[in-house]
N, C-alpha and C positions, 0 to 999 in steps of 0.2 A: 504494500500500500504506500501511497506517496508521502512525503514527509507533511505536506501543509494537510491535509485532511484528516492524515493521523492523529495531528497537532489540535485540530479543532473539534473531534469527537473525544480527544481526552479533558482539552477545556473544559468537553460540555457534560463530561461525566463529573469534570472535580466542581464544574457548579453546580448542578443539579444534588450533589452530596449535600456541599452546602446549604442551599437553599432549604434542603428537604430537613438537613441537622436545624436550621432556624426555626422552621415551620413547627417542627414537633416539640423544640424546648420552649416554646414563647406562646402558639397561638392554641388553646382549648379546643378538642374536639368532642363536642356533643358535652360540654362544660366541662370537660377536667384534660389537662396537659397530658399528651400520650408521653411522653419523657418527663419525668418529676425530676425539680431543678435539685432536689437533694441527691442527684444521681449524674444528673448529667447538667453539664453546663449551655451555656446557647454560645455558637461561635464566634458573637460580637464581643465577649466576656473572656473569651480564650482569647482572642488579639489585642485585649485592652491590656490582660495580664500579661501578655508576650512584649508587647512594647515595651511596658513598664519594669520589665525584666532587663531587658538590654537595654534602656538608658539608664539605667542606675547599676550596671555590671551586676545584678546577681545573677542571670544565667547560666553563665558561666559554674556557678555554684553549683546548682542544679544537675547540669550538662555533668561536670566532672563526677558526679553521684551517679549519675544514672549510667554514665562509661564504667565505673569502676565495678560497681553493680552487673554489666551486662560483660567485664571481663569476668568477675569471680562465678557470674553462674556456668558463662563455656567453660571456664577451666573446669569447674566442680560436675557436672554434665559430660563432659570428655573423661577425666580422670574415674565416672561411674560405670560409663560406659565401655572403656577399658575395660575396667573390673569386671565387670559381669560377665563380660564376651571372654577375657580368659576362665571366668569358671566354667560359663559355657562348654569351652575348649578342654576345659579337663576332667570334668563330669559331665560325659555323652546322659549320664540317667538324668542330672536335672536340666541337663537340655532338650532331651525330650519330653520333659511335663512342659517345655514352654514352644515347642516344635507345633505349629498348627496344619504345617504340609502334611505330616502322617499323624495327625490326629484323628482326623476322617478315616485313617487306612485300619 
C-alpha cells in the first residue's frame, strides 16, 4: 500500500480512538458515563498532565521508573524462563504434565 494513504487511515484510526476515548469518559449514555472517571481518565486530562510533566522536568522521573521497572521485569521473566525450560530439559516427566501436543495422544 502507498505510503500517503497508509498514513491517513492510521491518522484516522489514532483519531477515531480518540475521539471514541472522549466520548465514553465525559458524555452519559442513557444517564451514566460508560467509563467511570475513577477508572479511567478523558484524554484532555492525560495531555494536561503530560505537558505539565515536561515543563516542570518530572517526567523524566516517571520515565526512569517505568525503564527500570520494565528492565527488572525482562531480566526476572528471562532469568524464569531459563529456569523452567532447563527443568523442563531434565525432567522429561514434568515436562510432560505441561506437554499439550500429547496430551490428547
Amino acid at each position: 500500500m502507498a505510503s500517503l494513504p497508509l498514513f491517513i487511515l492510521r491518522s484516522l484510526v489514532a483519531i477515531v480512538t480518540l475521539l471514541l476515548w472522549y466520548v465514553l469518559t465525559t458524555v452519559p449514555v442513557l444517564g451514566k458515563i460508560v467509563l467511570p472517571p475513577f477508572f479511567f481518565s478523558n484524554p484532555l486530562d492525560v495531555l494536561q498532565r503530560a505537558f505539565q510533566w515536561f515543563a516542570s522536568g518530572m517526567i523524566w522521573i516517571h520515565l526512569g521508573t517505568t525503564l527500570l521497572e520494565s528492565i527488572l521485569a525482562f531480566a526476572l521473566g528471562s532469568a524464569l524462563g531459563i529456569a523452567i525450560g532447563f527443568c523442563f530439559a531434565r525432567m522429561p516427566r514434568l515436562a510432560a504434565v505441561f506437554d499439550r501436543l500429547h496430551a490428547a495422544a
